[in-house]
C-alpha positions as CSV (number, residue, x, y, z in Angstrom):
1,X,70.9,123.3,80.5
2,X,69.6,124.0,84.5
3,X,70.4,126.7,85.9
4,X,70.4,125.9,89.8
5,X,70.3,129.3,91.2
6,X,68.3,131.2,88.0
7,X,67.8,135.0,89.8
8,X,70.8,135.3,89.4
9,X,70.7,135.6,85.7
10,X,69.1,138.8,86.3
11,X,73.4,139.8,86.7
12,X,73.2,139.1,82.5
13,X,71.7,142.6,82.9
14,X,75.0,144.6,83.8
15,X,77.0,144.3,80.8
16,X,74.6,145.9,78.2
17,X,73.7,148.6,81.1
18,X,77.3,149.4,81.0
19,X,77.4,149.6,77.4
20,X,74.4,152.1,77.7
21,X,76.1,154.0,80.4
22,X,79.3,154.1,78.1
23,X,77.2,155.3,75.2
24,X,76.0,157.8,77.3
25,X,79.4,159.5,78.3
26,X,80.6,159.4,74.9
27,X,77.1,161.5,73.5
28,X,77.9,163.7,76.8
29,X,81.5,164.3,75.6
30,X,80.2,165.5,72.4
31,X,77.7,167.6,74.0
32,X,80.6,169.5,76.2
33,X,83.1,169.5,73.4
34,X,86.0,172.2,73.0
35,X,87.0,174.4,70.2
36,X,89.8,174.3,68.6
37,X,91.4,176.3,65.8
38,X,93.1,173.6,64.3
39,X,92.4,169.9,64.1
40,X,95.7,169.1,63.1
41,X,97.2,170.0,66.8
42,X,94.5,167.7,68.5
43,X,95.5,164.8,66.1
44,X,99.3,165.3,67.1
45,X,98.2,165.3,70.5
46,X,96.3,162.3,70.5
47,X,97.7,158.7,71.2
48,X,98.0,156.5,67.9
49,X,95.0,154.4,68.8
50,X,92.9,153.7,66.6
51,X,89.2,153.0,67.6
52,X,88.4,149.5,67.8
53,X,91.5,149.2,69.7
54,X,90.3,152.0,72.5
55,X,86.6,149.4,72.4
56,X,88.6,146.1,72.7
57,X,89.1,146.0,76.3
58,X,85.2,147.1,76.9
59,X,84.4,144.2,74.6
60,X,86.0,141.5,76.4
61,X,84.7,143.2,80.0
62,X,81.2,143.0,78.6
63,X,81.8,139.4,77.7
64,X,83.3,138.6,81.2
65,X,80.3,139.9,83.4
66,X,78.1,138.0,80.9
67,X,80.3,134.5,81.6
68,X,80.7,135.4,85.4
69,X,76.5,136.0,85.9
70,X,76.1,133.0,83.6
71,X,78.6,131.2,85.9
72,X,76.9,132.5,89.3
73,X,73.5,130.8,88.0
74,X,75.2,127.3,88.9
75,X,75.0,125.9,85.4
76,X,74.0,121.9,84.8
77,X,74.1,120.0,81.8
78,X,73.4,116.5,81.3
79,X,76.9,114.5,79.8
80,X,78.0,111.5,79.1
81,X,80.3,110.3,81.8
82,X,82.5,107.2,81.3
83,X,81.9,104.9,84.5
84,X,83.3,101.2,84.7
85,X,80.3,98.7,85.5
86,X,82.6,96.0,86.3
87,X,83.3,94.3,89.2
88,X,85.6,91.3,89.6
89,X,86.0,88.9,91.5
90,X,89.6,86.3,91.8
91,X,89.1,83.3,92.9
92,X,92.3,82.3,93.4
93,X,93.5,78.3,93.9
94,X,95.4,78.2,97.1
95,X,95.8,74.3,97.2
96,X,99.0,72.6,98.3
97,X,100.6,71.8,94.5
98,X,100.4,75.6,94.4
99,X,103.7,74.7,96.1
100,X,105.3,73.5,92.9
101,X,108.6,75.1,92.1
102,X,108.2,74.6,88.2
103,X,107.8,78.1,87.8
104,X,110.2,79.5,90.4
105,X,109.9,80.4,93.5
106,X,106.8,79.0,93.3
107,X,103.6,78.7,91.7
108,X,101.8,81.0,94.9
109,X,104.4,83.7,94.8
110,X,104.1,84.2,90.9
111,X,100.0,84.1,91.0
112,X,100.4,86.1,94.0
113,X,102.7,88.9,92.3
114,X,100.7,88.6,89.3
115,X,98.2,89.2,91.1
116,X,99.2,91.9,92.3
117,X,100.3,93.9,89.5
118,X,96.8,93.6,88.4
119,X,94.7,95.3,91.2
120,X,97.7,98.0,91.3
121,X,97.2,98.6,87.9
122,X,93.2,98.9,88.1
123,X,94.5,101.9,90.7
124,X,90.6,101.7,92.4
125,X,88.7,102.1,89.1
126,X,87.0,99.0,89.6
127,X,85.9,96.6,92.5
128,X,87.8,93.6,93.0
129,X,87.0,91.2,95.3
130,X,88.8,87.9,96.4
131,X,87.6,84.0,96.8
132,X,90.0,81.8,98.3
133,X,89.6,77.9,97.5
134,X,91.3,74.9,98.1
135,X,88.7,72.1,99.7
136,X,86.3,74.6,100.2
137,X,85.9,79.0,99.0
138,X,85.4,81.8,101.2
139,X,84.9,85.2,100.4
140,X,88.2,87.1,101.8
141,X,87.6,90.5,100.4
142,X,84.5,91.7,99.6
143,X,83.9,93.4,96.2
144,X,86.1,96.6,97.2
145,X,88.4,99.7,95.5
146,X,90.7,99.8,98.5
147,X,93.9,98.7,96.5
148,X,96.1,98.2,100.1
149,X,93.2,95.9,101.2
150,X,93.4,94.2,98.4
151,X,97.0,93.6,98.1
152,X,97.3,92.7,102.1
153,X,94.9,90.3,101.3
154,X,96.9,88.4,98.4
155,X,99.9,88.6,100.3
156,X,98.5,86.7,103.0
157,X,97.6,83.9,101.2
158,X,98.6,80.3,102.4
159,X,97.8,76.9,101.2
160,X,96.2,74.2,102.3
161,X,94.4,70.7,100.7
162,X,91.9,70.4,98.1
163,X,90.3,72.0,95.0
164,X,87.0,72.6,94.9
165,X,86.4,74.4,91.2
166,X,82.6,74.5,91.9
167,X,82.4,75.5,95.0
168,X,84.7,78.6,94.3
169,X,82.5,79.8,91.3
170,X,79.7,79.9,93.5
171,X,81.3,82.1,96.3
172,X,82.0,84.2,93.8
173,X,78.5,84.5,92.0
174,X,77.5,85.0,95.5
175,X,79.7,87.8,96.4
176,X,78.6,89.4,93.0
177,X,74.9,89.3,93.9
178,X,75.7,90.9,97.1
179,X,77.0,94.2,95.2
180,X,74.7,93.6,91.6
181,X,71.3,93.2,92.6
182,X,70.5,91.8,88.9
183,X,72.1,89.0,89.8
184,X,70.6,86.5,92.1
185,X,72.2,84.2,95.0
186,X,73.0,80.2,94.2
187,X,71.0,79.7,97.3
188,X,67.9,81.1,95.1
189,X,66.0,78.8,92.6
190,X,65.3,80.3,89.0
191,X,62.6,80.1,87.2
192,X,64.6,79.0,84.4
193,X,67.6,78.1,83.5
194,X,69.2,79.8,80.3
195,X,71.9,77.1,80.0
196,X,70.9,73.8,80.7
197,X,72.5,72.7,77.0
198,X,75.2,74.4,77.9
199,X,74.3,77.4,75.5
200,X,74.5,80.9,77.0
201,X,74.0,82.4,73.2
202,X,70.8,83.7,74.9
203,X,71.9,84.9,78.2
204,X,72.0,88.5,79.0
205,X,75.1,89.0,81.1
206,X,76.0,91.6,83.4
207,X,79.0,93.5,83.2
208,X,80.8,91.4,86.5
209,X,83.0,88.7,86.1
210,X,84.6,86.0,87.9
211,X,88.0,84.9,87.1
212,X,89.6,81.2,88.1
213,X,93.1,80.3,88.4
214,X,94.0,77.0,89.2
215,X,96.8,74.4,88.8
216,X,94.9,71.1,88.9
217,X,91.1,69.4,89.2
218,X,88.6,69.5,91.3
219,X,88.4,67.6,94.2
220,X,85.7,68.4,96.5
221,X,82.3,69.9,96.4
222,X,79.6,70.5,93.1
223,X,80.8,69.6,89.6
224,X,82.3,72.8,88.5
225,X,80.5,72.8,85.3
226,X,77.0,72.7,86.9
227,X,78.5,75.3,89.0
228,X,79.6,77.0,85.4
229,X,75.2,76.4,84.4
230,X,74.2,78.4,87.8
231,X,76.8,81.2,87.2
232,X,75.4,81.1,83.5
233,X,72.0,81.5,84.2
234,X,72.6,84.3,86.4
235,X,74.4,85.9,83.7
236,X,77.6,85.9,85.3
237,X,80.9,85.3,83.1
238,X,83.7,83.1,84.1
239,X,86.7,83.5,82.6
240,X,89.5,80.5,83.6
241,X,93.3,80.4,83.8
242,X,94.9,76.5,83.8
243,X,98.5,78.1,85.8
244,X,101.5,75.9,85.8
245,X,103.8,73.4,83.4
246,X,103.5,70.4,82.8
247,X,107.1,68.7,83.8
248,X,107.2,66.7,86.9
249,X,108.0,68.7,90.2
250,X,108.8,68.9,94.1
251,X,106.6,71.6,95.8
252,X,108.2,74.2,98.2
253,X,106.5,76.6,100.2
254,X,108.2,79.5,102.1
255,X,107.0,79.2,106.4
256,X,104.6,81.8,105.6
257,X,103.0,80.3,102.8
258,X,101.6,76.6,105.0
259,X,98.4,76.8,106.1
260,X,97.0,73.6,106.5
261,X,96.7,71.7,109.4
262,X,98.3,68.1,109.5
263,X,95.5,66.0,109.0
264,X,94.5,68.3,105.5
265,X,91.0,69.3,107.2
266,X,91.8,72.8,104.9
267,X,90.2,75.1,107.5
268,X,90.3,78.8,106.9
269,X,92.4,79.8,110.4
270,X,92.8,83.3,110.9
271,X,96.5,83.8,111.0
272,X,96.4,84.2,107.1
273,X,94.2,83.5,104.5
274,X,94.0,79.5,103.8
275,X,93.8,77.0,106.8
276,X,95.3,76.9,110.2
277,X,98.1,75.3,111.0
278,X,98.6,73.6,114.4
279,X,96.3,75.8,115.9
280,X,97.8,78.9,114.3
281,X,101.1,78.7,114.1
282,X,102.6,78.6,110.5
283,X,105.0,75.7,109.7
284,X,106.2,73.3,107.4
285,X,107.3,69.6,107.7
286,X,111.3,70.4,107.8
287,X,113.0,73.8,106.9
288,X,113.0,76.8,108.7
289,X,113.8,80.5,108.3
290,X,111.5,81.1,105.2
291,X,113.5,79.3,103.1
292,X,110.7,76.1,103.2
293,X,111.1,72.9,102.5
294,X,108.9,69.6,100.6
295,X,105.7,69.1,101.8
296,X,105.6,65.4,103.6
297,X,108.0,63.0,102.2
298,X,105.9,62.1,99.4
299,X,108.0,62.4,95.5
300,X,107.1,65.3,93.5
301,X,103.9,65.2,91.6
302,X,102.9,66.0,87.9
303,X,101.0,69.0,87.2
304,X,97.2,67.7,85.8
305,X,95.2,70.5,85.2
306,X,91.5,69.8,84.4
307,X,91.8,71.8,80.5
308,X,88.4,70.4,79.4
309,X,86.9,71.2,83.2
310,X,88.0,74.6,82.7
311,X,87.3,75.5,79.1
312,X,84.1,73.7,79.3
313,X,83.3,76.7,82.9
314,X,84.4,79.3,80.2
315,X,82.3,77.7,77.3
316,X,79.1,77.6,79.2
317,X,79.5,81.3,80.8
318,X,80.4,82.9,77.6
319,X,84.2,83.4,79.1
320,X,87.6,82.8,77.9
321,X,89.9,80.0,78.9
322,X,94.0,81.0,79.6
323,X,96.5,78.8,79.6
324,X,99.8,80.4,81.4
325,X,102.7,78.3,81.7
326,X,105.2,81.3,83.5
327,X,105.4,84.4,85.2
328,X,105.1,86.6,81.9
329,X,102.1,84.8,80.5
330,X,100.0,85.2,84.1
331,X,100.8,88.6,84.1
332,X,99.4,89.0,80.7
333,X,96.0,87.4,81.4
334,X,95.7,89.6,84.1
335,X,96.5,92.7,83.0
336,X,94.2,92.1,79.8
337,X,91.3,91.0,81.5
338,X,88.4,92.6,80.8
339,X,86.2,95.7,82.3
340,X,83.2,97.1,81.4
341,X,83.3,101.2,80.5
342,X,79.9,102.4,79.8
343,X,78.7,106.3,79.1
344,X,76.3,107.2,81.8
345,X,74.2,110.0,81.8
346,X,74.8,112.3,84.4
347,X,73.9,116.3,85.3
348,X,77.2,118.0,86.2
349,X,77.4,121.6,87.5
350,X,79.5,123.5,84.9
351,X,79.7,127.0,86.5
352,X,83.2,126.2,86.6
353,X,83.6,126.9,82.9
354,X,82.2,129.8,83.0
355,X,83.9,131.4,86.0
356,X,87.1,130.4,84.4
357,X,86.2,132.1,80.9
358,X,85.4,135.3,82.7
359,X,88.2,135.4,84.8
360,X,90.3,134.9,81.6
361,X,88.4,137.7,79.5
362,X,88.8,140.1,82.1
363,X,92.6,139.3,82.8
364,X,92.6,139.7,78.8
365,X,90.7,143.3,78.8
366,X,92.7,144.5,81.4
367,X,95.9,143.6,79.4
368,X,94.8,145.3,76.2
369,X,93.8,148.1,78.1
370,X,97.3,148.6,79.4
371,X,98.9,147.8,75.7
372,X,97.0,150.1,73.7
373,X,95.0,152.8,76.0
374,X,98.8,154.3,78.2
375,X,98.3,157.3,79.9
């Protein structure tokens, strides 16, 4: 224990003064002492106190000046404090067959809500950041605690052409190595690489994870298992959810939730997070008033999710694959996910402790006094 302000320890000094001073007044007592013919009268006259009861409320004043001059010495001690270590990024798939109704209203608003309920639940213990991808990633949110940023941020979603698997795992990595510095950028070459037979039995990895929902393959950019070897080798986990059935379905998307532009160039525009749509404006090919409407007049499309693509990702980075086929399921992976809580060592001021235990022993003297010393 570190005592921040130690003079004031000298204070410890009061309580046995006052028990000398008190010793004192008793001897003097004795010393000026009446006569009396007859004991029996002063025992009639005296209270029925006995005398450890008359002491008691000197003892616990004595043991409050001790804890109050214990207290006013600013007190540290070194303990173990639970802190999470994790950060987490979602890289969320915001292609077009995110559209598909198969899981109503749509695939988007259920990983959207899902979502969602996750960050709320975290409540700001841990840092979430958010990777958009569809034909290419960006970073939308930074690693952050700010739950309403967050949540703005997955509302605002829209879709827009493509899938690019590898390209979002490395966005992600990226945005981890901004906030970890143990973890170095995919634009950095290593030295080594940990996983290049697809082993990562001998990876250290870090507490941060990445987590990948999608509804289909990739379509654009790096292989997303070499992308799976680089987040490996940087000791990065990616954990994967394949999101939707696998019956045949039209895709609907609400007005807010088009982003592309026509011609599928899968731009991130800035009226919402996913691509622009005729220079801003959000539309859809027919429907209007929210209620959305097919995209383009082609017939709706089977669900093909990549399972080998992604459980290979979660094989190689020592993650987990998910398979989540309705709204109850995603919420589950989600809300299971895992986080990091590690005991860190940390020197907190406990003066507080003690000013509260004198405060209560002298509350407690003073009420003893007034039960058994009445005048």
């Amino acid at each position: 224990m570190r005592f921040a302000w130690p003079l004031a320890l000298l204070l410890l000094a009061v309580a046995p003064l006052l028990g000398l001073l008190y010793w004192w007044w008793l001897r003097r007592k004795r010393t000026h002492a009446v006569q009396y013919s007859s004991l029996s009268l002063i025992r009639a006259a005296m209270p029925p106190t006995s005398t450890w009861r008359r002491r008691l409320p000197l003892v616990f004043m004595a043991g409050a000046l001790t804890s109050l001059a214990l207290g006013a010495a600013r007190p540290h001690r070194v303990l173990g404090v639970e802190q999470n270590q994790t950060s987490i990024i979602l890289a969320l798939d915001i292609s077009r067959s995110m559209c598909a109704v198969d899981i109503e209203p749509n695939r988007l608003t259920v990983a959207q809500a899902a979502a969602s309920a996750f960050i709320s639940d975290q409540a700001g213990a841990v840092q979430i950041g958010i990777v958009a991808f569809s034909s290419s990633a960006q970073l939308i949110v930074p690693p952050t605690a700010d739950t309403e940023v967050l949540l703005d941020a997955v509302e605002n979603l829209r879709t827009s052409f493509g899938t690019a698997l590898g390209r979002a795992q490395l966005e992600a990595v990226d945005a981890i190595s901004e906030l970890n510095p143990a973890v170095v950028s995919t634009d950095e070459d290593l030295e080594g690489s940990a996983s290049g037979d697809d082993d990562a039995a001998d990876v250290e990895f870090v507490g941060d994870i990445v987590v990948l929902l999608t509804d289909g393959a990739n379509s654009s950019g790096p292989e997303p298992l070499d992308a799976a070897r680089a987040a490996a080798d940087r000791g990065v986990r990616v954990y994967t959810i394949g999101f939707g059935t696998d019956q045949p379905t039209q895709m609907l998307c609400g007005t807010t939730q088009i982003g592309a532009d026509a011609f599928g160039n899968g731009e991130f525009g800035a009226g919402g997070f996913g691509g622009d749509s005729f220079g801003g404006l959000t539309g859809s090919t027919g429907g209007g008033g929210g209620r959305g409407s097919t995209v383009g007049d082609s017939p709706p499309q089977q669900l093909v999710i990549d399972e080998p693509a992604l459980v290979g990702i979660a094989e190689i980075t020592s993650g987990e694959y998910f398979r989540a086929q309705d709204a109850d399921q995603l919420t589950e992976v989600f809300l299971n996910l895992p986080t990091n809580i590690e005991l860190e060592d940390r020197e907190i001021e406990i003066s507080v402790w003690f000013t509260t235990a004198g405060l209560v022993l002298l509350l407690a003297g003073l009420a003893v006094s007034l039960r058994f010393n009445r005048f």
